[in-house]
N, C-alpha and C positions, 0 to 999 in steps of 0.2 A: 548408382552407388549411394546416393543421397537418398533415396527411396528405402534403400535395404537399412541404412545406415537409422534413420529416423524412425523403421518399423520395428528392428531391434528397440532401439530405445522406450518404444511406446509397449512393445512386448514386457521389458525389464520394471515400469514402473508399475505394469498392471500385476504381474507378480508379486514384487515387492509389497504392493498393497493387498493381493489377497494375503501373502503370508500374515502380514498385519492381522488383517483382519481377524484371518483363523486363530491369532495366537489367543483374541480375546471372543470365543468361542465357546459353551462347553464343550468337555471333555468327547473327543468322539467315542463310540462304542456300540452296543448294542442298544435297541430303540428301547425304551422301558415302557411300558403300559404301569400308569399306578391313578390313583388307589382301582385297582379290580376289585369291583361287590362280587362277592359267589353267594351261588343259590342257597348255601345257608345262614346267611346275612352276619359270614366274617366278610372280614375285607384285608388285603395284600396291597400294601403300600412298598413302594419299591424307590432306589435311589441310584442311582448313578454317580460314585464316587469315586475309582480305583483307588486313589492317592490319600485316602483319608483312613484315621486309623479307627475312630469310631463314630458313630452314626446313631441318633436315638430319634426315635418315635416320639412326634410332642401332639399325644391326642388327649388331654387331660378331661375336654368333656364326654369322650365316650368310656373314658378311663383306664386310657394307657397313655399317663405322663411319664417321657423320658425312657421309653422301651427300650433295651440296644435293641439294634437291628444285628442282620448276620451278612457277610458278606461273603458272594459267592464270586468263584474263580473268573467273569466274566467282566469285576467291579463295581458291580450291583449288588446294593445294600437289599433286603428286604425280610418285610416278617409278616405274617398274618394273626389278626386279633382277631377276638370276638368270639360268638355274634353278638352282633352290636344292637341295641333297637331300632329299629326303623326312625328318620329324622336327618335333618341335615345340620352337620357337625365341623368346624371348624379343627384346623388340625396344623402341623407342619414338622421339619425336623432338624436336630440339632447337630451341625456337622463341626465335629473338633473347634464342640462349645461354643458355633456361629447358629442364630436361628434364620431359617432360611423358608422360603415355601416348597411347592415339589413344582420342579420344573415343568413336568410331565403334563399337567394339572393346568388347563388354562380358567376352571372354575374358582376365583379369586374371593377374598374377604374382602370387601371395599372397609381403609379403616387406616388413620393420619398415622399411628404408629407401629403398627406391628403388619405383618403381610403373611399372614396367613392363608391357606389353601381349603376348600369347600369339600366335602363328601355326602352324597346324598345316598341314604339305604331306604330303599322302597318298600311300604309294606306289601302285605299280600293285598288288599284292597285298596284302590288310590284315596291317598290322603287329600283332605281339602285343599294343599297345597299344591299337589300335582298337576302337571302340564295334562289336561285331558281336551276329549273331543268335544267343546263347548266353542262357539262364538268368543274371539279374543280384544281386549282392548290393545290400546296401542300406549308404548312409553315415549314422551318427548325430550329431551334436555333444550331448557330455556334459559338464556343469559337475560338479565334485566341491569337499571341501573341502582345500586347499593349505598350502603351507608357509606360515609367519608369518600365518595368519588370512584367508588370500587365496581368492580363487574361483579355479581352474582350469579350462582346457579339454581334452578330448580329441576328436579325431576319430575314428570305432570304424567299422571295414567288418567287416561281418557276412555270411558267404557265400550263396547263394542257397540256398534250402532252408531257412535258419536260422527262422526264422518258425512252419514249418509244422512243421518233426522237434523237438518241444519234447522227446524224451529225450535227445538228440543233445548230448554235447560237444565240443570244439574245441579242438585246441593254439591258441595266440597268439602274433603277432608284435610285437613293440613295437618300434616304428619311428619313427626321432628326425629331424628334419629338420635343414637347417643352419644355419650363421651367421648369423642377420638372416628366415631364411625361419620359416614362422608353422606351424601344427597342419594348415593347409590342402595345405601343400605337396607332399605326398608323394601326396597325391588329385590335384589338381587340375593340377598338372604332370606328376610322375611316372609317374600314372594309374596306380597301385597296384593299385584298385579291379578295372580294367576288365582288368587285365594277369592278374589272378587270377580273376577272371569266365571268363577264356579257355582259362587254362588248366586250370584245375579242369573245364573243360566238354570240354576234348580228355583230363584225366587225366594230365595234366604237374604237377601241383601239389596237395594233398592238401589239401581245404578247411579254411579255419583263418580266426581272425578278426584282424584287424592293427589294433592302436591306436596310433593317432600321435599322441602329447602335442604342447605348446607347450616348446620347448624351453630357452627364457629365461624360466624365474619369476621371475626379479629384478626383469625389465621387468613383468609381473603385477603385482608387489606396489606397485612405483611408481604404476602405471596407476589400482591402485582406493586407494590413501593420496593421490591430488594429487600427485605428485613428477614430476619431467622424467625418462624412462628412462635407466637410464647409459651412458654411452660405450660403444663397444666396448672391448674386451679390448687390452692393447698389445702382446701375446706370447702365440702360442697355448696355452703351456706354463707361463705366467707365475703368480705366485703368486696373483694376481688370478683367473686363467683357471678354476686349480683352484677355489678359493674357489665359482665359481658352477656351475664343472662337480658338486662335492661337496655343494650347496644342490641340483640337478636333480636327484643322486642320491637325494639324502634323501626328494625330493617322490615318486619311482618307486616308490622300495622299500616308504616307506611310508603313501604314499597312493595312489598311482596303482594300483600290483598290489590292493591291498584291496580299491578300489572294485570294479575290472574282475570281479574272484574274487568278487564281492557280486551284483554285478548282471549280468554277462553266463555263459552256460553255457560255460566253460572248463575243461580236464581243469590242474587246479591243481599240479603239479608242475614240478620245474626240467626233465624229457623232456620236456615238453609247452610250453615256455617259448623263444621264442628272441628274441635282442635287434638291434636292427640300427640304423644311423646313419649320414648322409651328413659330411662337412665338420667342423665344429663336433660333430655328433648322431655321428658315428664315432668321436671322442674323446669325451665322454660314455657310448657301448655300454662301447669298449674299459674307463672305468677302472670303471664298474657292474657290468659282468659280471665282471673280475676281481676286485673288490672282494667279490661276492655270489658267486659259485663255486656256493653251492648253490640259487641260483634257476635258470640259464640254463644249457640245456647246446647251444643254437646262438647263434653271433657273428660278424654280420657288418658289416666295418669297411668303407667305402664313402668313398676317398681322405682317409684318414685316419691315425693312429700311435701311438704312446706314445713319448716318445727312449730308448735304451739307458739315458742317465742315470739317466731315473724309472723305470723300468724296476730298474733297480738298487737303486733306492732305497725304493722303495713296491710292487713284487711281487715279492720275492722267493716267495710262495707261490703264483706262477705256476713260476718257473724253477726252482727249489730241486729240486724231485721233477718232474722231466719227464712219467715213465710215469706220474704221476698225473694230470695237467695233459691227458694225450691221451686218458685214461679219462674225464674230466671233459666235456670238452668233445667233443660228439659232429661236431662243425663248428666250426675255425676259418676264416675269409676275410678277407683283403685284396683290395679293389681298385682300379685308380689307370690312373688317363689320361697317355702319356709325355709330355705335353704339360704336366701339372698340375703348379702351383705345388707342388703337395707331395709330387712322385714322389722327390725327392731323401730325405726324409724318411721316407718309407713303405716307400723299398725298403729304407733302412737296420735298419729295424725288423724287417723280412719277413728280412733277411739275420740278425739279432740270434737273432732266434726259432729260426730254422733251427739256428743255431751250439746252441742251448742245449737243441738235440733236442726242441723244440715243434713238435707238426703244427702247421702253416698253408698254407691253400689260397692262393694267389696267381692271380691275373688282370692282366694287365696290356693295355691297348687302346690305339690312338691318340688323341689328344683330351685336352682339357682340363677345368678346372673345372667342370664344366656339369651339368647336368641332363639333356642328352642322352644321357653317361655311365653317369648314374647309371640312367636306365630300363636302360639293357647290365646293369648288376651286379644289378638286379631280374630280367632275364632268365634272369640266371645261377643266383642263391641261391635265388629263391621254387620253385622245383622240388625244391631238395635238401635244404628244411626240412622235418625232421619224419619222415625217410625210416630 
């Protein structure tokens, strides 16, 4: 009787707790496939709501911000756009006015505020980011020790072959992501990894290893003390801005290089060093590398600046000696979308620089702040690092 007594009871609590469980569940229903590419490169982004009254499509860079959707008698939302161009496109949707990702979707935007969802539309010919039949390197996440007593992360792509050619060393790229985007960004968007998989396998790019730190320590040290992360920045240039951009610097120079010079086969000089940054992480390269002169002799700014002001005011030992400055630096780059928020600012700098008889490479493309962009200025730089 105690047996029966006691099995009931373990029956009633495991119950009890699935119901729990299911209540915080989604919605069951039918299974969604979303976003489906069709072979005319729309795409069918689909949602699973029954209980919602409306549902919008938030694909603003392929250019369908705020679509309603339609919902059919099953509780799935969905629409079909396009065609779209070939590129991968961040996207998500608005369910009674909440933004959300697509659950469906485990191809994620790595990024501290917003949680967007990934679409990739293939062209007819594989683009230089694409997963192809090439020799692969490998991605590592590394914890080190940080500024103010914090754990850090980097993400380290290590070229194929790196494994196996153990006397083999490596220049390094140190590649910063941007505003609000995380250590994953430059992988997992970008597709860094696979873009240099490609071309190191065709001999457009000279194998090397790229580490992408986390480019907000701040929000790090909150993260593991219990604190709320801080705001963002209220001026990209503002004294606040520097403050954390000068805190990133401190964590690179000297912690991040030490580790990487520790523990990965790297040929450890400023020839073998080059720095790069998108957004936020292009101001960050820009004031490191001028700052450190004798670490980095490649710099690439990736819609990004310094104003003529701080310029003025904190490198002089950029401007001062120009023929030194073009000795120095074996690669400078700019590059900016005419579209982007910050082409006004960027060319001003490109034009500063010019006046002051600094080489700088300039690029300038159609398009905006994006991450579409930024795989172009990968396309462009990771060939002419190292050369």
């Amino acid at each position: 009787m105690k047996t029966n007594k006691s099995l009931f009871i373990l029956t009633l609590i495991a119950f009890l707790g699935f119901s729990n469980f299911a209540k915080g569940q989604p919605p069951r229903g039918p299974i969604v496939v979303s976003p489906k590419v069709n072979p005319d490169k729309t795409v069918t982004f689909s949602y699973l709501a029954p209980n919602a009254t409306a549902v919008l499509l938030d694909g603003n860079q392929f250019g369908s911000a705020n679509v309603p959707m339609t919902k059919g008698e099953n509780g799935v939302w969905s629409i079909t756009v396009g065609p779209v161009k070939p590129d991968i496109y961040p996207y998500g949707f608005k369910v009674d006015g909440v933004t959300v990702n697509d659950p469906a979707n485990t191809y994620l935007f790595p990024n501290e505020r917003f949680k967007g969802s990934l679409v990739e539309i293939p062209s007819d010919s594989p683009a230089i980011y694409a997963l192809q039949n090439v020799p692969h390197g490998s991605i590592t996440y590394e914890y080190y020790p940080s500024v103010e007593g914090s754990t850090g992360t980097v993400v380290v792509y290590t070229p194929a072959g790196y494994a196996k050619e153990t006397a083999k060393k490596y220049p390094v790229y140190y590649l910063i992501s941007g505003t609000t985007d995380t250590e994953e960004t430059f992988w997992k968007v970008g597709k860094v990894n696979l873009m240099l998989d490609n071309m190191i396998a065709q001999g457009k790019a000279k194998p090397m290893i790229v580490v992408m730190p986390y480019g907000n320590p701040l929000a790090r040290i909150a993260e593991q003390t219990g604190k709320d992360k801080p705001s963002d920045v209220m001026s990209r240039d503002g004294e606040d801005a520097l403050k954390r951009m000068k805190l990133f610097e401190t964590d690179l120079i000297t912690n991040i290089l030490p580790y990487v010079e520790k523990n990965y086969r790297v040929i450890a000089n400023r020839d073998n060093r080059a720095i790069g940054g998108f957004s936020r992480g292009g101001g960050q390269t820009l004031r490191a590398a001028f700052n450190n002169v004798d670490k980095f002799a490649y710099v690439c700014s990736y819609a990004s600046y310094i104003s003529p002001a701080e310029m003025d005011k904190s490198f002089t030992n950029i401007t001062a000696n120009p023929a030194k400055t073009n000795k120095d630096f074996k690669l400078l780059w700019s590059g900016i979308g005419t579209e982007d928020f910050l082409y006004k600012g960027t060319t001003e700098w490109e034009a500063y620089l010019k006046d002051k008889k600094i080489n700088v490479k300039t690029y300038a493309i159609p398009g905006g702040h994006t991450w579409m962009n930024v795989k172009q200025y990968l396309n462009e730089t990771l060939p002419i690092l190292f050369k």
